[in-house]
C-alpha positions as CSV (number, residue, x, y, z in Angstrom):
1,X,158.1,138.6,63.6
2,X,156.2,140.8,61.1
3,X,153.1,142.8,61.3
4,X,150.0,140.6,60.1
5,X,145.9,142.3,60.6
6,X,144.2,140.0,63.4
7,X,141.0,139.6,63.1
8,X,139.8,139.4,67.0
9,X,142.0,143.2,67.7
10,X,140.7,144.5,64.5
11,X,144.3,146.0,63.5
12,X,147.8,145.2,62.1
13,X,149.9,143.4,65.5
14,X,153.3,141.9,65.4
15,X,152.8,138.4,64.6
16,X,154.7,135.3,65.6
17,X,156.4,133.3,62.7
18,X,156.4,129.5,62.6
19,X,159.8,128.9,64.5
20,X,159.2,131.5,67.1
21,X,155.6,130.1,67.2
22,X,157.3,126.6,67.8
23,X,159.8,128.1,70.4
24,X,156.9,129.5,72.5
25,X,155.2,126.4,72.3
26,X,157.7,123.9,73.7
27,X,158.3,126.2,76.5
28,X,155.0,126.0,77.5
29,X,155.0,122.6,77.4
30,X,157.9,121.9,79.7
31,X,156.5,124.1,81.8
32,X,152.6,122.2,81.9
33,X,154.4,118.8,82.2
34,X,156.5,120.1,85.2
35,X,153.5,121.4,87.1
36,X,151.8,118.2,86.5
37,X,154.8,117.1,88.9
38,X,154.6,119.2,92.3
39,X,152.1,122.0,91.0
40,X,153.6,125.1,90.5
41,X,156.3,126.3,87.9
42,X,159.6,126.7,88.8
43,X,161.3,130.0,89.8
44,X,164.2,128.9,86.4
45,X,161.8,128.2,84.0
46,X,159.7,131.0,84.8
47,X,162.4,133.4,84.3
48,X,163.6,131.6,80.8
49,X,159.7,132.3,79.5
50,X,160.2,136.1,80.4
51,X,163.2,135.5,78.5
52,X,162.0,134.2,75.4
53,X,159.1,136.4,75.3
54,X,161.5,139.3,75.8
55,X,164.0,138.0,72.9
56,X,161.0,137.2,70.4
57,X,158.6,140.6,71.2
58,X,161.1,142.6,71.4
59,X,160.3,146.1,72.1
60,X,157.2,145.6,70.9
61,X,155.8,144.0,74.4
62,X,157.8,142.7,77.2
63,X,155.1,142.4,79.7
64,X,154.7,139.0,81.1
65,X,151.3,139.4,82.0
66,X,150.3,140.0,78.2
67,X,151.3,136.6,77.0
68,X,147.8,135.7,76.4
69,X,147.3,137.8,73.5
70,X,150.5,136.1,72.0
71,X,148.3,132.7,71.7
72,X,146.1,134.9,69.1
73,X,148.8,136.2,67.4
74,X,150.9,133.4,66.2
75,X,150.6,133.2,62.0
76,X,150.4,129.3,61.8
77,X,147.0,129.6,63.7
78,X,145.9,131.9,60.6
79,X,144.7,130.7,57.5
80,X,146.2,132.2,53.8
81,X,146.0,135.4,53.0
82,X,142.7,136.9,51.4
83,X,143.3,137.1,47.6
84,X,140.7,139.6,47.8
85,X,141.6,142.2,50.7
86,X,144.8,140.6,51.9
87,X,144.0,139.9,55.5
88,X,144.4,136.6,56.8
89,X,142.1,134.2,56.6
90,X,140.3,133.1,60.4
91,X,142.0,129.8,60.5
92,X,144.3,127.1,58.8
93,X,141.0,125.4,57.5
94,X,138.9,128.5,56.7
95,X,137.6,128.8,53.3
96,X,135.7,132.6,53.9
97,X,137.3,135.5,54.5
98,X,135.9,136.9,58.1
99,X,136.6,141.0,57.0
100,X,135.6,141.1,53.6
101,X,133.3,138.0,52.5
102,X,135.5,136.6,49.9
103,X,135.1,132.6,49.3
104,X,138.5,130.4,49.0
105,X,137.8,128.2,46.1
């Protein structure tokens, strides 16, 4: 994890990488398909998110209830870096930088 400036908190935030991005990810998806099943998510796999949230935030956040603004701050939903103020860019496809104006040729 490294500190990356998100556009939407207006400030730097620890960031997830690409594998810890991936890791997130699959756990959520193992726990959507197994509420598809009986509706609810199981007492286990709840307890192995908090874990993985835990091991990847660190002390930066270990509250549960903030995993919504982890979705936001996961790098491969950010575009390259401005080559003009350095922030990221809005999105993978974004061509104009959202802080500063600069255009991605």
């Amino acid at each position: 994890m490294k500190f990356y400036w998100c556009w939407k908190c207006k400030a730097e935030v620890p960031m997830l990488e690409e594998h810890e991005w991936e890791i997130v990810k699959g756990l959520e998806d193992e726990i959507y398909s197994e509420m598809k099943y009986d509706g609810r998510k199981s007492p286990i796999l709840h307890q192995k998110y908090k874990k993985v949230f835990h091991d990847i935030l660190g002390k930066f956040d270990t509250n549960i209830s903030s995993q919504c603004s982890i979705y936001h701050h996961a790098r491969p939903l950010y575009g390259t870096q401005c080559k003009n103020c350095g922030k990221p860019l809005k999105g993978p496809r974004a061509i104009i930088c959202f802080e500063c104006g600069w255009k991605k040729k």
